[in-house]
C-alpha positions as CSV (number, residue, x, y, z in Angstrom):
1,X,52.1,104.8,78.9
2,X,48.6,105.2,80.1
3,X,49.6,103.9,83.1
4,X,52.0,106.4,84.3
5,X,49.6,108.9,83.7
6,X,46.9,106.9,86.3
7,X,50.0,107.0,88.7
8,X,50.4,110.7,88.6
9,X,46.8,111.6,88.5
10,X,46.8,109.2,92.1
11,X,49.6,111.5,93.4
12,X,48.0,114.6,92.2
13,X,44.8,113.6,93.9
14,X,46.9,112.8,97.4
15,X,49.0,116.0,96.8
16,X,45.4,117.8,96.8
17,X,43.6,116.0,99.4
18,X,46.5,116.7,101.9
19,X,46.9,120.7,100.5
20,X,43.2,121.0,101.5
21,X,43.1,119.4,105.4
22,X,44.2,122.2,106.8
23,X,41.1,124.0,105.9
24,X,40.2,122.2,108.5
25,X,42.2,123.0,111.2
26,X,39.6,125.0,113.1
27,X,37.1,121.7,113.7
28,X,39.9,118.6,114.9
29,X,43.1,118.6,116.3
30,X,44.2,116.2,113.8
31,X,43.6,119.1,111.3
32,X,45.4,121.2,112.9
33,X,48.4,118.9,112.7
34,X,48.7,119.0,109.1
35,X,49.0,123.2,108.8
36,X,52.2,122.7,110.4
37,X,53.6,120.9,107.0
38,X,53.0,123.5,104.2
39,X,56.1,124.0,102.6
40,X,56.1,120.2,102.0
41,X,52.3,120.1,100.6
42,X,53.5,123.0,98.0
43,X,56.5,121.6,97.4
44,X,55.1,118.8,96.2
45,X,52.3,120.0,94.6
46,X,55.0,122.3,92.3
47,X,56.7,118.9,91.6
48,X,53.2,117.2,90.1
49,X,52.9,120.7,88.3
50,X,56.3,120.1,86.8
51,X,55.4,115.8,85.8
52,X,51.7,116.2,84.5
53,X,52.6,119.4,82.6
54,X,55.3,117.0,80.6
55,X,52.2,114.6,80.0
56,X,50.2,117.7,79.0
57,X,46.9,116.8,81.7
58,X,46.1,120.4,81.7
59,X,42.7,120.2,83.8
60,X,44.6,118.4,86.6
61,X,47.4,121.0,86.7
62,X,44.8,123.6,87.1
63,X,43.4,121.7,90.2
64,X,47.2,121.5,91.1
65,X,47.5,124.8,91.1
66,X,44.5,125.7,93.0
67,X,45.6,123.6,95.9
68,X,49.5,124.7,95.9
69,X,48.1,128.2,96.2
70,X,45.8,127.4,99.3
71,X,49.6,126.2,100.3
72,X,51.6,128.9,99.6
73,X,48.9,131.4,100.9
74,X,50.4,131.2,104.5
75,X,53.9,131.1,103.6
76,X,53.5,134.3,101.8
77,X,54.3,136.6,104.6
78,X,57.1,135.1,106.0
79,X,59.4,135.0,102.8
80,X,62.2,137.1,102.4
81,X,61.2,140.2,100.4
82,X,60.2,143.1,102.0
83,X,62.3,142.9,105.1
84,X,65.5,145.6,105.6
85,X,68.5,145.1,107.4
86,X,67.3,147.2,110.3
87,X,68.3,151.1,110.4
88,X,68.1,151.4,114.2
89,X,71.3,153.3,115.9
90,X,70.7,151.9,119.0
91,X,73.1,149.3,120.1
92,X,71.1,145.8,119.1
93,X,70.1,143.6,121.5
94,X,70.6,139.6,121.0
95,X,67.9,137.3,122.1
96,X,68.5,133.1,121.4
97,X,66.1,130.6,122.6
98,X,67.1,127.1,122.6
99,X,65.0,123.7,123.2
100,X,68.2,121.3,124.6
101,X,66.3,118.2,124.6
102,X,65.8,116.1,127.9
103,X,67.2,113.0,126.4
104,X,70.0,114.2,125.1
105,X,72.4,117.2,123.5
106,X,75.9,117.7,123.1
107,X,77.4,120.4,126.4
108,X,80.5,121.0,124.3
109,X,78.7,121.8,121.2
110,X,76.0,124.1,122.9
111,X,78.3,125.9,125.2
112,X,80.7,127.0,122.4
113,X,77.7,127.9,120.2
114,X,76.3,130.0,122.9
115,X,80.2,131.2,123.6
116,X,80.3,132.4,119.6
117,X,77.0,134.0,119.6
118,X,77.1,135.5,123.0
119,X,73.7,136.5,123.5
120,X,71.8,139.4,125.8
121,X,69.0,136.8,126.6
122,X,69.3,133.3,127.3
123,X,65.8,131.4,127.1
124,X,66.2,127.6,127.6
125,X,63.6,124.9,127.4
126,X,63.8,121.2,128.5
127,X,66.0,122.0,131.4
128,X,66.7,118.8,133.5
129,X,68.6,118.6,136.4
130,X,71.8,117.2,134.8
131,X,71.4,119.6,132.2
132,X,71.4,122.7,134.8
133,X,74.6,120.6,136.3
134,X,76.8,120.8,133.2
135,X,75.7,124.1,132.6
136,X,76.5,125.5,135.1
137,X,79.2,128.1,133.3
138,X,76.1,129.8,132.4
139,X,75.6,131.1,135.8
140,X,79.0,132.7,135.9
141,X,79.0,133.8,131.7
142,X,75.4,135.4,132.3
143,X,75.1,137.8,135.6
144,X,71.8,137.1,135.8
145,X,69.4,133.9,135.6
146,X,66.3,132.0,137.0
147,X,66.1,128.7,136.8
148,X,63.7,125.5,137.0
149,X,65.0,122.5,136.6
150,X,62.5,119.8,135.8
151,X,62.6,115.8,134.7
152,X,61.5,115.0,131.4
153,X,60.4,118.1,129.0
154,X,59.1,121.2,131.2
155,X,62.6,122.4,132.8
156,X,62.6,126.3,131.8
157,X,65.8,128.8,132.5
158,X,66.2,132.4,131.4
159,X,70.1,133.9,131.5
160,X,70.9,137.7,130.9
161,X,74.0,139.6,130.5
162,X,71.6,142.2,131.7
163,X,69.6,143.2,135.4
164,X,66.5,141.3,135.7
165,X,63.8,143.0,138.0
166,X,61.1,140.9,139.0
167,X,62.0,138.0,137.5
168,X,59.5,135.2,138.8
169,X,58.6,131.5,137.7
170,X,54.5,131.4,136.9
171,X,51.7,128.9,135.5
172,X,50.9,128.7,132.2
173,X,48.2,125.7,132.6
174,X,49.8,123.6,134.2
175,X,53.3,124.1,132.7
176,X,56.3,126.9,134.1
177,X,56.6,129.7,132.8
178,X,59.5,132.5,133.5
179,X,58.4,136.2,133.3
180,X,61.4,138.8,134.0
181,X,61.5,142.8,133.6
182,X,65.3,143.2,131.7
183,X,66.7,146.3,132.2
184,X,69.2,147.2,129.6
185,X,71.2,150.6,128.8
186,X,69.2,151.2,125.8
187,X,65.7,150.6,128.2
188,X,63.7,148.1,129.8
189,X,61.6,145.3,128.6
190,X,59.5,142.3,129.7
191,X,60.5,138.7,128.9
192,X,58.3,135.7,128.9
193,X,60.1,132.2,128.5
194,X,57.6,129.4,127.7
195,X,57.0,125.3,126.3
196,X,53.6,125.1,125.2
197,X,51.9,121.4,125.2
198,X,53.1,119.2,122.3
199,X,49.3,118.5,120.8
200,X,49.7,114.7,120.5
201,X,46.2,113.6,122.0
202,X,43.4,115.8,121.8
203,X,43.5,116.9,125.9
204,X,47.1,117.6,125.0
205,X,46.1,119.7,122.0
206,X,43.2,121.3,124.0
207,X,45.9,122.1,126.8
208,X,47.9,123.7,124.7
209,X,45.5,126.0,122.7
210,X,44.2,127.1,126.7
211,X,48.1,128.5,127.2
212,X,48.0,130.2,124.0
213,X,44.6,132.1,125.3
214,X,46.3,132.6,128.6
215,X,49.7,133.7,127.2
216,X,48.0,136.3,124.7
217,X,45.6,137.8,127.7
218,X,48.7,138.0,130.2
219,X,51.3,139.1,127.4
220,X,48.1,141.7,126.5
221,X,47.8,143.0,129.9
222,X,51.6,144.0,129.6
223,X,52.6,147.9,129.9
224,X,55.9,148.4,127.7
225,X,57.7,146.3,125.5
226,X,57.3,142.3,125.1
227,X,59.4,139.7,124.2
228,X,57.9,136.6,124.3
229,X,60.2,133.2,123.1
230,X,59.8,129.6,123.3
231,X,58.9,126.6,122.3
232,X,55.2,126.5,120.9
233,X,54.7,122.9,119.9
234,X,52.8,124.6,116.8
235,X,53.8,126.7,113.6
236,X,52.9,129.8,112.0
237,X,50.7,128.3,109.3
238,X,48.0,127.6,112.4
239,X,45.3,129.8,113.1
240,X,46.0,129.2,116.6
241,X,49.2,130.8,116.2
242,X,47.9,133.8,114.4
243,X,45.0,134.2,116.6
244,X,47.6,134.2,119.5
245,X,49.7,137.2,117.4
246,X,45.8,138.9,117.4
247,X,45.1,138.3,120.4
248,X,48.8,139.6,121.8
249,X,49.7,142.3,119.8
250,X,53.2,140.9,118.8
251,X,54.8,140.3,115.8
252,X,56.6,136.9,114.8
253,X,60.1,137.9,114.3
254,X,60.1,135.5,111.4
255,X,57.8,137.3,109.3
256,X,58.9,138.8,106.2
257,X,62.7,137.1,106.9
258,X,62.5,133.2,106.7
259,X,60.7,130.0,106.3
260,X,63.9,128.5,108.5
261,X,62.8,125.6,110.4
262,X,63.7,124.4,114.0
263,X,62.5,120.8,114.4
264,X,63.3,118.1,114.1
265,X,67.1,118.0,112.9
266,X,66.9,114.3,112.4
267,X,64.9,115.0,109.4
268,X,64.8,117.8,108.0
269,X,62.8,117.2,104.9
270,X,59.8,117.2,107.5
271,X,61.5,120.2,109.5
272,X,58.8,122.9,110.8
273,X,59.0,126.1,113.1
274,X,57.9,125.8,116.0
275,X,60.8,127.6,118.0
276,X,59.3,131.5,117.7
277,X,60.1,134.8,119.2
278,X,57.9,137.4,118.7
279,X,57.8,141.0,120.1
280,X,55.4,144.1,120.6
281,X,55.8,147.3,118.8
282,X,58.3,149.0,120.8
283,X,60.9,146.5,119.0
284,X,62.5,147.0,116.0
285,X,63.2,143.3,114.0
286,X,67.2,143.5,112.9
287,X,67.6,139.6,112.0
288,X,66.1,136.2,112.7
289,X,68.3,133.2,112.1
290,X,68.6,129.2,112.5
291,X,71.6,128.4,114.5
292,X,73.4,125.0,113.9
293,X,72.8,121.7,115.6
294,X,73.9,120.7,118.5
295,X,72.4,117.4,118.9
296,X,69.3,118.0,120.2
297,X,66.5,117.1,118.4
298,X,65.9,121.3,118.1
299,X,67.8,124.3,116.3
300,X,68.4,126.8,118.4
301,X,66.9,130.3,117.2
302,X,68.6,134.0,117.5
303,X,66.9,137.3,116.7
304,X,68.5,140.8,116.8
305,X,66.7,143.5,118.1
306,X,66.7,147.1,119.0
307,X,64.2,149.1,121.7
308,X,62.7,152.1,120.0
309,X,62.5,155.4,121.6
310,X,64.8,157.0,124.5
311,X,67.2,154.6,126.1
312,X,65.0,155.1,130.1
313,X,62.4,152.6,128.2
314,X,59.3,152.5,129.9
């Protein structure tokens, strides 16, 4: 059976080779690829624990070990432990963004999911122009919307049960981006809506780590409360995505509630999160949840909220 053991120890050393790339991620964009797939390196890695403990290799479950903790290190904060259930009285406010795919979705299924959830805030990504067409209940369901229609992936919409003030289409790069003041019962707060770069050269990588700069100085420069949801092309296992947290202020409404992915739905064995919402200070984080597919090749995400302090906001 020597054999078998040869096999594992060959897996053990992949399993450890990939665990430690995203070290990495800092020097090449290609490194910065593999942070996104974490969950998978430890789950693996907690599988070869499992097999070479069996065959008793002891020295190469310790290296095991050592690389599904360099794994699980950035997980850590996002796991379900030390969240509540929210204790705010104020009535909670329901923010979904949604990634509807420029090739293709399914209108019914979207539109009845949106219909069941019923959200505040409406952020859309991949808005084409037929896609604004068959949507266009939206306009009459929502009393408020901006919208930029757009072939292929870089269509962006924002919809609000609520009054927008301001509400304005801007540059992010050279990608749209929708900033809006809402103005809700319970107070006023600031919107972004954005779809980062999908890093799959390295100018397209680049690209996108220049709108993360720009988002965090322009979500910084904010006075008030910040939303700020979207599609990032990147997860939170990236030190580009928690330099952009730093470099914001915000919180990732994911942390301490879920490891729930929102692409691809296709596979999901390789599923990652790179749907986010995250908010300043002057929110309070009720619930974050995966919503069911639609056909798109995204989940949709929706967070509960509540605005702290009086209900004029600021």
């Amino acid at each position: 059976m020597r054999w078998v053991d040869r096999l594992l120890a060959a897996c053990a050393a992949i399993v450890v080779l990939v665990s430690l790339l995203p070290l990495g991620a800092r020097l090449f964009w290609m490194l910065d690829l593999t942070t996104h797939f974490r969950v998978q390196y430890l789950a693996a890695a907690l599988v070869m624990l499992a097999l070479l403990a069996l065959r008793r290799r002891w020295r190469i479950c310790a290296v095991l070990a050592g690389s599904a903790a360099i794994s699980a290190a950035p997980l850590l904060p996002y796991l379900p432990w030390s969240a509540g259930a929210g204790s705010s009285a104020t009535a909670p406010l329901t923010v979904m963004t949604v990634n509807v795919s420029y090739r293709q979705f399914s209108v019914r299924q979207l539109l009845e999911m949106i219909r069941d959830v019923n959200p505040d805030v409406l952020v859309m990504q991949e808005l084409t122009p037929y896609a604004a067409e068959v949507l266009t209940n939206l306009d009459t369901t929502f009393a408020h919307h901006l919208k930029f229609a757009a072939d292929g992936p870089y269509g962006i919409a924002l919809w609000s049960h609520h009054e927008l003030e301001g509400a304005q289409m801007f540059a992010l790069g050279r990608l749209p981006a929708i900033e809006a003041r809402v103005l809700t019962p319970n107070g006023t707060f600031t919107v972004f809506g954005v779809h980062l770069s999908a890093p799959t050269t390295p100018r397209r990588a680049a690209a996108r780590n220049e709108e993360l700069r720009a988002l965090a100085a322009r979500s910084a420069a904010v006075d008030g409360a910040l939303l700020v949801a979207g599609d990032f092309n990147l997860t939170p296992y990236s030190p580009h995505f928690s330099d952009w947290l730093d470099a914001s202020g915000l919180t990732d409404t994911r942390r301490n509630r879920t490891l729930s992915v929102s692409w691809p739905t296709l596979l999901p064995i390789a599923g990652i999160p790179i749907d986010h919402v995250a908010v300043s200070s002057e929110f309070e984080i009720l619930s974050h949840r995966r919503l069911p597919d639609f056909g798109s090749d995204h989940y949709g995400v929706l967070v509960d909220l509540a605005l702290r302090g009086a209900p004029e906001g600021k």
